[in-house]
C-alpha positions in Angstrom: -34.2 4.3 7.7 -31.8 3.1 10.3 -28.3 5.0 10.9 -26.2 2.2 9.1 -28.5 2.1 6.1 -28.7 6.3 6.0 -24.8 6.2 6.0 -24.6 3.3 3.3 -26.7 5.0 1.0 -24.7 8.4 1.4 -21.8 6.1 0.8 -23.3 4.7 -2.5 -24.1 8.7 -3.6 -20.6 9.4 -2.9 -19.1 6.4 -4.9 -22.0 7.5 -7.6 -20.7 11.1 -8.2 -16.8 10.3 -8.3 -14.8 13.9 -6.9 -13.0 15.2 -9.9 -9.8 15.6 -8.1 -8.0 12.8 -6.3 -5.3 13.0 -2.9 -2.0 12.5 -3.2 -0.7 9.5 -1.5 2.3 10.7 0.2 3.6 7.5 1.1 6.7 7.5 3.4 8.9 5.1 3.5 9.4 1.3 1.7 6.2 -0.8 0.4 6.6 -2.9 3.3 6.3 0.5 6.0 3.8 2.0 4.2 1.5 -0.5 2.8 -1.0 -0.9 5.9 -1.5 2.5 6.4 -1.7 3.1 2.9 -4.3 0.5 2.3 -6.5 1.8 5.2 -6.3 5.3 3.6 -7.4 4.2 -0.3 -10.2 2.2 0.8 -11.7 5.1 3.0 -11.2 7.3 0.4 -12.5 4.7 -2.7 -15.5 4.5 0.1 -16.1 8.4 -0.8 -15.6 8.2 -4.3 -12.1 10.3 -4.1 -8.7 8.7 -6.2 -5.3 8.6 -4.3 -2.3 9.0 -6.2 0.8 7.4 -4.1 4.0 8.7 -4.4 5.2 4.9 -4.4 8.4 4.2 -2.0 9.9 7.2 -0.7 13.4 7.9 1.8 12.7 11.0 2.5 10.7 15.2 1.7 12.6 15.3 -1.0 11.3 12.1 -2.9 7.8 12.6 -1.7 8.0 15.9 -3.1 9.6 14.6 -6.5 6.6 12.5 -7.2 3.8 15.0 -6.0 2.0 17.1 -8.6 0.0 20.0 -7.0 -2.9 18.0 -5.6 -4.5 20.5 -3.1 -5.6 17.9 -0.7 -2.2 15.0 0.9 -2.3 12.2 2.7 1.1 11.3 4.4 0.7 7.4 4.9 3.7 5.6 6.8 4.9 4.0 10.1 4.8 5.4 13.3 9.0 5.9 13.1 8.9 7.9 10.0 6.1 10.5 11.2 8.2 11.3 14.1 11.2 11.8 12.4 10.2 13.6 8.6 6.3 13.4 9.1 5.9 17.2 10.4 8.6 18.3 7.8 6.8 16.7 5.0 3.6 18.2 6.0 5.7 21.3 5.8 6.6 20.8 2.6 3.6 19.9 1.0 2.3 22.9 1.8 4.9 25.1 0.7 4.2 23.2 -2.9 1.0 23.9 -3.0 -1.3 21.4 -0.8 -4.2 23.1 1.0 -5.3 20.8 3.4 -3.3 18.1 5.1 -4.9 14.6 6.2 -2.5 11.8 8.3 -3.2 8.1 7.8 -2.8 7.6 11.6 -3.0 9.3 14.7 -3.0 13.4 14.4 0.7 14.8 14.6 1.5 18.2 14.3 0.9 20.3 11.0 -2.1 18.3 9.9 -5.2 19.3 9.2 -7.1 15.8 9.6 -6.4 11.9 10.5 -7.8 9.0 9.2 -7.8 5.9 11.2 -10.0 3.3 12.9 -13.1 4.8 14.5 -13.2 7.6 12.0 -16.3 8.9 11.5 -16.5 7.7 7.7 -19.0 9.5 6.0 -18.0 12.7 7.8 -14.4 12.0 7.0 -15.2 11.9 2.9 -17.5 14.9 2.9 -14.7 16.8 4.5 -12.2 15.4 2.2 -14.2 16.4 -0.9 -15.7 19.4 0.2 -11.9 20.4 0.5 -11.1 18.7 -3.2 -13.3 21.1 -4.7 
């Protein structure tokens, strides 16, 4: 079986066996600032089998924190401008609420755990992500 096929039927067992627990979505900022990385962030995870839940538009810890709900795995997902200036803090925060492993939609900043983002080894990526969801 060739490496692509392998991976796509890894993929398909995945999707099969849905995790029980989904991500939070901590989605930082407007729609319009957090949409692409949001978007890239689902889909790998929907690849996996694993549910987001998004926090929806957000200005700030506080309101990503107001929507969040003790999901042990996050995803912050938002523009470059708004990791440098909250994205650390939220990770922060999400931890001190509860969240036991921290994943960026985007290059790696500080406090993280894991990225997500083009070139990503995919199926390494969601058995990571699920082994940490259970």
């Amino acid at each position: 079986m060739t490496t692509c096929a392998a991976t796509a039927t890894r993929s398909e067992e995945l999707r099969g066996e849905p995790a029980s627990t989904p991500v939070f979505l901590a989605t930082m900022g407007t729609v319009a600032a957090h949409t692409a990385r949001a978007t890239f962030a689902t889909n790998l995870f929907a690849a996996g089998g694993v549910a987001v839940v998004a926090a929806g538009p957000t200005d700030g810890v506080e309101s990503v924190l107001a929507a969040y709900n003790g999901e042990k795995v996050v995803c912050p997902a938002g523009p470059d401008a708004a990791y440098a200036e909250w994205g650390t803090a939220l990770a922060t925060a999400l931890r001190d609420a509860g969240a036991t492993h921290v994943i960026i939609a985007g290059k790696p900043i500080d406090g993280v755990d894991d990225s997500c983002a083009m070139g990503v080894n995919a199926l390494t990526f969601l058995t990571t992500t699920r082994e940490k969801l259970a």
